[in-house]
N, C-alpha and C positions, 0 to 999 in steps of 0.2 A: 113314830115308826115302831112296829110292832114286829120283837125278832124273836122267834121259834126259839125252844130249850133246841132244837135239832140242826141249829145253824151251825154250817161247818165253814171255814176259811181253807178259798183257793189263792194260792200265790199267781200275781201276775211281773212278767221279767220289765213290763215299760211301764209309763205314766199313765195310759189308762188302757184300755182293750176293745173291742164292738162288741156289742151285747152279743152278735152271734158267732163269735169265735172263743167267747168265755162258756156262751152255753154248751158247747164242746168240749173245751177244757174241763168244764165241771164236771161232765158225765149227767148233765140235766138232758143232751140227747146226741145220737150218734150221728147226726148230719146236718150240714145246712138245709137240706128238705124237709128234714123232720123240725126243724126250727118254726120253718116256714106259719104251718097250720097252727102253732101252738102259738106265735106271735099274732096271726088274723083273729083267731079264736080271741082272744085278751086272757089269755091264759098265762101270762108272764106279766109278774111284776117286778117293779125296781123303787125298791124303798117306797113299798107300799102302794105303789100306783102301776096301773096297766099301762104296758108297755108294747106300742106294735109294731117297733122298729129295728131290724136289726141293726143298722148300723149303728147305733145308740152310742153313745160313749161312754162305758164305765168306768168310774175311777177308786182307788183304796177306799173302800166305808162302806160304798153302796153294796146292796144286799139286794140280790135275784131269786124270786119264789115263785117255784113252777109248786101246784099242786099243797103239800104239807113238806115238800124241800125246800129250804133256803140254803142260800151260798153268798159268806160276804168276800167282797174283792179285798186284798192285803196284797201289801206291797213287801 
């Protein structure tokens, strides 16, 4: 897995999150609609691989890169 000098850590409060209630959290986008297209597209990965689910389950490690942002999960 290949992590950006620009990877920042978002805290999460449980044991893991959906991929699209972290892409919130993170400020990767401002709504579940906006998730939407960017999940169809394969535009979101999770530890280097396309990802077109929101209900995914994140857990502390993994790492979500929309575009040249990454964001790893911390607990």
């Amino acid at each position: 897995m290949t992590e950006s000098p620009l990877t920042t850590d978002v805290r999460i409060s449980d044991e893991s999150i959906k991929l699209g209630q972290f892409l919130k959290l993170a400020d990767l986008v401002d709504s579940g609609s906006e998730a939407k297209p960017l999940l169809a597209g394969g535009m979101v990965r999770v530890n280097d691989v396309v990802e077109t689910r929101r209900g995914r389950q994140l857990v502390p490690g993994d790492v979500v890169a929309i575009a040249a942002r990454s964001v790893r999960v911390v607990s």
